[in-house]
C-alpha positions in Angstrom: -23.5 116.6 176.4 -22.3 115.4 179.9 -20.1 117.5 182.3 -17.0 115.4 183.1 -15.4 115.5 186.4 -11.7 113.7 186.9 -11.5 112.6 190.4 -8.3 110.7 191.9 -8.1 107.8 194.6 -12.1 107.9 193.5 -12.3 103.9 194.5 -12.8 103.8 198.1 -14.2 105.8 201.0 -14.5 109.9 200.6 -13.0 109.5 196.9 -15.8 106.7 195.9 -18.6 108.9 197.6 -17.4 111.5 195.3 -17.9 109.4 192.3 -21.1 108.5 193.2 -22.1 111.9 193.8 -21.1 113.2 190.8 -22.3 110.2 188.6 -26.3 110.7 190.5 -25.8 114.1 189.0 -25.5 112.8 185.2 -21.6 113.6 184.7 -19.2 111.7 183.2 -16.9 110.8 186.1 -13.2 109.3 185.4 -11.6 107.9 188.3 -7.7 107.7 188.3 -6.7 105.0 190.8 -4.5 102.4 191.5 -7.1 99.9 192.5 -9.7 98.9 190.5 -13.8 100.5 190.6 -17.2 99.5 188.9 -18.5 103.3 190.0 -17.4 105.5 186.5 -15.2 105.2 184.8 -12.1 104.0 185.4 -8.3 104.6 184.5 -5.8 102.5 186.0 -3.0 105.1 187.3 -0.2 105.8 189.7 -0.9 109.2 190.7 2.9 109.9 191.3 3.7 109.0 188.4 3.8 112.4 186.7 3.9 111.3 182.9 1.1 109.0 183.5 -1.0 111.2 185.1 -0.5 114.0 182.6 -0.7 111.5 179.7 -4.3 110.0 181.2 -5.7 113.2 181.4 -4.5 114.7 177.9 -6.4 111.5 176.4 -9.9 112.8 178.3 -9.2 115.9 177.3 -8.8 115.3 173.3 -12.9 113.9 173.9 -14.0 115.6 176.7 -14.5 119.3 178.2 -13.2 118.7 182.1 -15.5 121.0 184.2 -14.0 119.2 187.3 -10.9 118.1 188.7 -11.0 116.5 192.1 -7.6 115.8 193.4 -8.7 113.7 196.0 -5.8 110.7 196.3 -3.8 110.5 199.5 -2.1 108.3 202.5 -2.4 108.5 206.2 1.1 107.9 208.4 1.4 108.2 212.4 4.7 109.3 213.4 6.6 112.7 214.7 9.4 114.0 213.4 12.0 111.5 215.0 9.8 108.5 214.3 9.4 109.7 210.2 12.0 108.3 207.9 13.3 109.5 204.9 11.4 107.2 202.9 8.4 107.3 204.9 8.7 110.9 204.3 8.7 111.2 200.6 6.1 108.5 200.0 3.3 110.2 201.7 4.6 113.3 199.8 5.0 111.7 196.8 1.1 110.5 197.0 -0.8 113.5 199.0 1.2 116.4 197.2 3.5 115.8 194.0 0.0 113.4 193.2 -2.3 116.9 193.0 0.5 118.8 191.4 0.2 116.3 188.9 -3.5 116.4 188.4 -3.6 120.4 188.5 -0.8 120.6 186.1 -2.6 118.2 183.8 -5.7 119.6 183.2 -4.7 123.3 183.2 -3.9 123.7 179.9 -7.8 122.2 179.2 -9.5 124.6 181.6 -7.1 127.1 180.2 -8.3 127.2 176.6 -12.0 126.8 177.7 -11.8 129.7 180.4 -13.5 127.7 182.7 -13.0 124.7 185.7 -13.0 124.0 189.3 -10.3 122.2 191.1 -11.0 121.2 194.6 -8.4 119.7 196.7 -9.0 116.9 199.7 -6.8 119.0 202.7 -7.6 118.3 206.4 -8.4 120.0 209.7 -4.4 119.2 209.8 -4.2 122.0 207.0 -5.2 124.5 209.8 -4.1 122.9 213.1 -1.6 120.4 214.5 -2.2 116.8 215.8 0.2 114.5 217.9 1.9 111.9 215.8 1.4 113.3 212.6 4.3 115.6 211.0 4.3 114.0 207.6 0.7 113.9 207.0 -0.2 117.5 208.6 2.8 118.8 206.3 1.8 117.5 203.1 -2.3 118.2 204.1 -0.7 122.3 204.8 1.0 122.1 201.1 -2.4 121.2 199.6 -4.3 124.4 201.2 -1.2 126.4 200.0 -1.7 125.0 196.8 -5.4 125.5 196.2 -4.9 129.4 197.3 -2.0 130.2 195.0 -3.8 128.1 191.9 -6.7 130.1 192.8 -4.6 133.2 192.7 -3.0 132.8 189.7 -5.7 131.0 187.2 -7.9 133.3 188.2 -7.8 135.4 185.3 -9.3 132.4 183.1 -12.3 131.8 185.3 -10.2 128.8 187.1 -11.6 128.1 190.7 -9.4 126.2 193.3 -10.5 125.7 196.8 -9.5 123.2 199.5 -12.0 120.7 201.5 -10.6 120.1 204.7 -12.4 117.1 206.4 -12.2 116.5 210.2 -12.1 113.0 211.5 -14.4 111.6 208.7 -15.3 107.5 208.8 -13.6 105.7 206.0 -11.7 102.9 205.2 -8.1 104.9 206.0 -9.5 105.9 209.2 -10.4 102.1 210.7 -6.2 101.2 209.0 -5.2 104.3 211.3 -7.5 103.6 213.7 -6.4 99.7 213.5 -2.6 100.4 213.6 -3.0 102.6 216.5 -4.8 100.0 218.6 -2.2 97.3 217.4 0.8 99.6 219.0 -0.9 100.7 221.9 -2.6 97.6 222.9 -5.9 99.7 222.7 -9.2 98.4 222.2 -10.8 99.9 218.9 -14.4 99.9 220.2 -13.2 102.7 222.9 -10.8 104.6 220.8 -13.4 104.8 218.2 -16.1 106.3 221.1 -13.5 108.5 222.4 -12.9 109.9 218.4 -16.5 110.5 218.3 -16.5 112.3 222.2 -13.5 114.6 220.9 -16.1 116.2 218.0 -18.6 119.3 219.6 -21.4 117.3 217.4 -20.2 114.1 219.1 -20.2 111.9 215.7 -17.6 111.2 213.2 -18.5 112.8 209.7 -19.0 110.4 207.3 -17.6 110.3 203.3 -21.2 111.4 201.5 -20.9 114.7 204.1 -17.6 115.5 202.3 -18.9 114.4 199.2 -22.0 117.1 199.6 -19.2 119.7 199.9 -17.1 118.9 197.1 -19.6 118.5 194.7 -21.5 122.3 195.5 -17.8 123.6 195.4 -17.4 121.8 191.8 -20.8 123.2 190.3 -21.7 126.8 188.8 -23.5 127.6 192.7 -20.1 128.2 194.2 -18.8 130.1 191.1 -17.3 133.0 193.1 -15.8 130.7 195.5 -12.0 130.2 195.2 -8.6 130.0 197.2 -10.7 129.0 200.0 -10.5 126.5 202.7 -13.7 125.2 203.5 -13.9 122.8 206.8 -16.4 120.1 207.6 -15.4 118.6 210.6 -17.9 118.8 213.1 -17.0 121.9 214.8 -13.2 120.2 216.2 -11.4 123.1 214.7 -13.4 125.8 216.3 -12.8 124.9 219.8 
């Protein structure tokens, strides 16, 4: 029988190399996304909507054993404090954060009766230090390395892993639309800015999406099984400077 492995967001960039990952290793992989994927299988859903999600996931569950949850679904926004609007505000919390508290809730009562799952969480370098222009998206990218440590704390006791991945300037489709929007503000030209992202990393590359999805799939499989409430960075040394 095949291990199955939920993963959100899983139909572009970093979420689709997680797919793919997990699929080359013979799991059943769902992905819950708003836009459509060919790469395993796939459940059309809003992550914030919390009924949906919950709903999705109870209907794998009544068939399946989930071994994995990767909540990997999220926004970018540019913007300090001042420049962040209400609404601005609680859509990229609505997606990055109420959108994993809506997966984690879902499959807990699975992993629960089974004694047994990992949840890993897509954070950020932003979970562990500040950027310019970026108060919504570092706050919400904090909340998930808060959540992994305190589901990791207190699911524990039913062999329940939760750790946080938290990807450094990785090169994905959200990062040429940030990349994109910056240059169309600024005036910029994206050949440069995207030289000077790569110049900014000690290994003097951008990461790329099957890096992360290396890193989330050791942390979803039995070799990491003492592994939990952590934080685990891959981004190319920028936060160790």
């Amino acid at each position: 029988m095949k291990k199955v492995c939920i993963v959100t967001g899983g139909s572009s960039g970093i979420g689709l190399s997680i797919v793919k990952r997990f699929v080359a290793e013979n799991y059943q992989v769902f992905n819950l996304d708003i836009a459509s994927s060919n790469v395993g299988e796939f459940r059309q859903c809003d992550i914030t909507n919390v009924k949906q999600v919950k709903q999705i996931i109870n209907d794998i569950a009544e068939q399946n054993v989930i071994d994995v949850l990767v909540s990997n679904a999220g926004i970018h926004f540019s913007g300090n404090i001042e420049n962040t609007n209400e609404d601005e505000l609680e859509r990229v919390f609505n997606i990055n954060v109420k959108g994993a508290y809506a997966a984690i809730k879902a499959v807990l009562p699975a992993m629960k009766l089974q004694q047994n799952g990992a949840i890993i969480l897509m954070a950020s370098d932003q979970a562990l230090i500040a950027k310019h222009n970026s108060f919504a998206y570092n706050l919400s990218k904090a909340s998930l390395a808060s959540m992994a440590k305190t589901t990791a704390l207190d699911y524990a006791q039913f062999n329940i892993r939760a750790n946080a991945v938290c990807p450094g300037t990785i090169e994905t489709p959200l990062y040429h639309k940030a990349i994109d929007n910056y240059c169309q503000k600024s005036g910029a030209n994206k050949a440069d800015v995207h030289a000077e992202e790569a110049a900014l990393q000690p290994l003097g590359r951008l990461g790329q999406a099957d890096e992360v999805a290396e890193l989330v799939y050791f942390l979803g499989s039995d070799k990491a099984k003492f592994i939990t409430g952590s934080l685990q960075v891959i981004d190319g040394g920028y936060t160790a400077q």
